[in-house]
N, C-alpha and C positions, 0 to 999 in steps of 0.2 A: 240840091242833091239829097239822095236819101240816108236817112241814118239807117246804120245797123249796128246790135248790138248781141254778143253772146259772150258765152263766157262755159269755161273747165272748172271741175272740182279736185283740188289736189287726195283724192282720197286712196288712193292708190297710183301706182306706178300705169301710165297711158300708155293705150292697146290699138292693135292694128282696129279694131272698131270705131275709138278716138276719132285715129287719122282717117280713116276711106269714110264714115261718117258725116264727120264734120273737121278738122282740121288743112286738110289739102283745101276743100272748098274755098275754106277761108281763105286762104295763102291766091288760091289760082282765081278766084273770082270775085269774092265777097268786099275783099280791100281793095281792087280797082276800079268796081261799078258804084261804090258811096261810101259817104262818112264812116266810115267802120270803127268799133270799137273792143277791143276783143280781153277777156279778164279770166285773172286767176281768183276763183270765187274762194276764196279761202275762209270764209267765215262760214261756209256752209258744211266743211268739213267739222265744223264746232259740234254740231246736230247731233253727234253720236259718241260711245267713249273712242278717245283718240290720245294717243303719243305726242305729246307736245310740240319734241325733237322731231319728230317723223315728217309732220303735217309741214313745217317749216321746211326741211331737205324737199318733201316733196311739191311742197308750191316752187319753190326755185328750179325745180328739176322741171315743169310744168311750162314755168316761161321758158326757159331755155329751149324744151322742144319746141315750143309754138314758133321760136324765132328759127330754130332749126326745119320747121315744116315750110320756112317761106316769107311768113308776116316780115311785113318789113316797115320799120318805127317810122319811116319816110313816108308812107302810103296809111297806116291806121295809128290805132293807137292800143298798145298793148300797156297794162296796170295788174298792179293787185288789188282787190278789191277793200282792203283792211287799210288801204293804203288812204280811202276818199271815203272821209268821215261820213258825208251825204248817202252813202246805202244806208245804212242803220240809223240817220236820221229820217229817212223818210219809209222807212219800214215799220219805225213805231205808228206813224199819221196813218199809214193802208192798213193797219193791223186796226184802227179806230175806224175804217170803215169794212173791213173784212166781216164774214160771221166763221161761227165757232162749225155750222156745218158744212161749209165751203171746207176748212181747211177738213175736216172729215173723209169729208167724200174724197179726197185726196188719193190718187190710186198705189201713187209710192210710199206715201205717210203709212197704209194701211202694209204695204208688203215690209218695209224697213222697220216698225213697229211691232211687226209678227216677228221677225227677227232678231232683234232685241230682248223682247219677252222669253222668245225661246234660249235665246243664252243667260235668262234669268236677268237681267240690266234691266231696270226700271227707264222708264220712255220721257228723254227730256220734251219740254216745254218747246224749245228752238225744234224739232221736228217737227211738231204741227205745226208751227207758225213759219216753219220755213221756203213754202209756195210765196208768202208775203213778201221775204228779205228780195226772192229771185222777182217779183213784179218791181219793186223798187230799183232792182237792178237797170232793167229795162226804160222804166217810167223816169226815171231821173235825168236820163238823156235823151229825151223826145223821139226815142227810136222809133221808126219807122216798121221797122223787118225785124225779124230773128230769125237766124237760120239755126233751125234745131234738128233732132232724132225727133222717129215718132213718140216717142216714151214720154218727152216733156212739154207737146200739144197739150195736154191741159192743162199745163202751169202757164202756158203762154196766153189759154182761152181765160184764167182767174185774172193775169195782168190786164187782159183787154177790160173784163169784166169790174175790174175795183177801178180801172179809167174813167168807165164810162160814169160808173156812182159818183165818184169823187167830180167828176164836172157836173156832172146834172146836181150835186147838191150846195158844192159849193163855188161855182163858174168855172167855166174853162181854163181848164193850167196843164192838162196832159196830151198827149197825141196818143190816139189810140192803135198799137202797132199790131202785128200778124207776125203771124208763123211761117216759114220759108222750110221747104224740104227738098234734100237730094233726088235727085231723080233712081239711081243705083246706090243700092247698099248703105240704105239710110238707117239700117239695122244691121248691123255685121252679128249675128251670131254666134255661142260658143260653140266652139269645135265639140266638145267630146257631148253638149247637150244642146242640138240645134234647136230646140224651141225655146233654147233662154237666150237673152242678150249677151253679151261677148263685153264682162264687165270686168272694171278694175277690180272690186273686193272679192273675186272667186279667190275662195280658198287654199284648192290644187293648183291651179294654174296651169293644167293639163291642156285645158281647153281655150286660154290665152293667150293670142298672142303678144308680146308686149312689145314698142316701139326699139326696146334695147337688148332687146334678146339676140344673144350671138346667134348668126348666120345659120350653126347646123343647128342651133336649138327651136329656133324657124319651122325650117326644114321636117325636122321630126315631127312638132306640132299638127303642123297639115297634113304630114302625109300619116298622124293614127289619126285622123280625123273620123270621127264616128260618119259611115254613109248612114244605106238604108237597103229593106230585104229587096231582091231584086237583083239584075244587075245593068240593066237599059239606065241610061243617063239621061233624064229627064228632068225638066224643069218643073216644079210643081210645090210651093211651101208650103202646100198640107201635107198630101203624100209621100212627099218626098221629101223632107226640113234636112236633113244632111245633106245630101247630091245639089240643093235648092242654093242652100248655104253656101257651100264651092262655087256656085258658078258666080253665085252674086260678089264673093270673093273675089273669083277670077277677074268677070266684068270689070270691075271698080276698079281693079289693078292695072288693067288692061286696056282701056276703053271701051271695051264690045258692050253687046246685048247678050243677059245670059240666056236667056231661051235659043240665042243660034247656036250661039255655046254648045250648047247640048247637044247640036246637032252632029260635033266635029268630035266625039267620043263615042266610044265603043266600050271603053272600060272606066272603071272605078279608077285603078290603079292611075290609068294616063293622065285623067283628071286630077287625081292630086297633085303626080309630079309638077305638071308644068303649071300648079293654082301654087304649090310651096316654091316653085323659081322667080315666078311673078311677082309673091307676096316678098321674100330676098332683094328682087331688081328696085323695089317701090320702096322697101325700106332705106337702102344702104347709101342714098342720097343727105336721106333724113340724122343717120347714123353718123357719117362723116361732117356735116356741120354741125351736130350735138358736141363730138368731140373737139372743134376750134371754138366754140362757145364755152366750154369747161373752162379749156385753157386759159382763156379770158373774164372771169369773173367779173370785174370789174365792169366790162363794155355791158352785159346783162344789166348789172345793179344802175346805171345810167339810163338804159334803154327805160324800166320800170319807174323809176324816178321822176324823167320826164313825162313818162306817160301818166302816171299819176299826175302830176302839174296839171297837163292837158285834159283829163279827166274830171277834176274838181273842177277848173274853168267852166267847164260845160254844164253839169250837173246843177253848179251853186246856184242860178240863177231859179233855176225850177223849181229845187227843192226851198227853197226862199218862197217864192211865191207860193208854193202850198202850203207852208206855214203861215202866210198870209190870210190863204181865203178858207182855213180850216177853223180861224178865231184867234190863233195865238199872239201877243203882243212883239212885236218886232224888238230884237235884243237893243239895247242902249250899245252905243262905245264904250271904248274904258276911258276914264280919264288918264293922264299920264302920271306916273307913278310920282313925280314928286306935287303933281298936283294937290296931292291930299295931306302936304305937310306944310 
């Protein structure tokens, strides 16, 4: 069976982007066709200045939607990532075979790094290096697949890429996985600026939709969703990145094809309405098991627990052997503590 592997960054509060993206996926397809293993990347949230208190509510609030999207601990294996010592030990060893202009060329190192600078924040060390932490991710569990967005195709081309080095120099210990994408709305868009992606750290949050946003506040979102000049409803992401947006909105909520889509409007107006019912009917599933999983703390912190267990299991043996065929000496046992008296 195949492994698959991805994983969420607690860095903000998860958006209808998240979900129609990549979280439903997972839930409705990814955990029944193989090994699946699905993670709250929490150390990546470290990358930048961050809320101690915050990152911690929000990696919990993270798993909880994931189990509220569907995963189910009987079918995958849901962790935190801080949880299985093996990321950050084999993120040092790829980081001895990575280069300094790999992590460069990095196309989100270079936009989050602008970013930074521009709020005057000097630029930690863990953001260039943090293409590496996310190949370890991956490489630790002999995944096969990752089902990503477009945005993090080259993070997944560097994990192929420090594989293949790492076997051709010091023998075979990794599998070298691929990238897996949504067929619809593998890029959900912001509403209020359809050529950016539809991300957690927006600012206003005008143009957000977030998985826990009350119903009218939904509602409102998409229907000021910025279109475009004109008023034919047309499918087109260059000419058209608002009206384009909707549909792939709609699509992905719905089942359809957006370009037929298009076909069954006449106005701006009507396509919002019924893209803000759609996006309401696809949440409010999601909404209601988020709220019997609050109520339940406890059944979460288990779920995570185990999954961790499960996680290390898998990992320990690989990242063992790359410490193996990189040169390092194999750690000794402890003696027993009253041995040395």
């Amino acid at each position: 069976m195949k492994r698959v592997f991805s994983g969420i960054q607690p860095t903000g509060h998860l958006t209808l982007g998240n979900y129609l993206g990549a979280m439903r996926r997972w839930a409705e397809v990814d955990q029944h066709r193989a090994d699946a293993l699905f993670c709250v990347v929490d150390l990546h949230a470290l990358t930048v200045e961050h809320d101690p208190a915050r990152v911690r509510r929000l990696s919990r609030q993270a798993a909880t939607l994931l189990l509220a999207s569907g995963l189910d601990p009987e079918a995958c294996t849901l962790f935190v990532q801080s949880h299985v010592d093996e990321h950050a030990r084999l993120s040092y060893l790829l980081e001895c075979v990575a280069t300094d202009g790999e992590m460069r060329r990095m196309i989100q190192y270079k936009e989050k790094a602008a970013k930074e600078a521009a709020r005057g924040r000097s630029v930690r060390v863990s953001l260039l290096t943090y293409p590496v932490l996310m190949a370890a991710d991956i490489l630790a569990y002999g995944t096969d697949e990752v089902p990503v967005g477009e945005d993090q195709a080259q993070h997944v081309e560097l994990a192929r890429d420090l594989a293949v080095r790492f076997n051709q120099r010091y023998g075979s210990t990794f599998t070298v996985p691929r990238a897996t994408f949504p067929k619809v709305a593998a890029r959900v868009m912001n509403l209020q600026e359809p050529t950016s992606k539809m991300g957690k750290s927006d600012e206003s949050g005008l143009g957000v939709v977030y998985l826990l946003d009350e119903t009218d506040v939904v509602r409102k979102k998409v229907l000021r969703a910025v279109t475009d000049s004109g008023r034919d409803v047309v499918y087109d992401r260059v000419e058209r990145p608002g009206v384009a947006n909707l549909l792939d909105v709609l699509a992905a909520c719905t089942g359809g094809d957006p370009e037929v889509l298009s076909g069954e409007y006449d106005s701006y107006g009507a396509l919002k309405k019924d893209t803000a019912e759609a996006v309401v009917e696809v949440l409010r599933p999601v909404q209601e098991r988020h709220r019997e999983l609050v109520a339940d703390p406890g059944a979460v912190d288990e779920v995570l627990r185990a999954g961790a267990e499960r996680a290390r299991a898998m990992a320990r043996p690989t990242v063992d052997a790359a410490y193996r065929a990189i040169g390092l000496l194999p750690a000794l046992a402890e003696a027993p503590l009253n041995a040395a008296r």
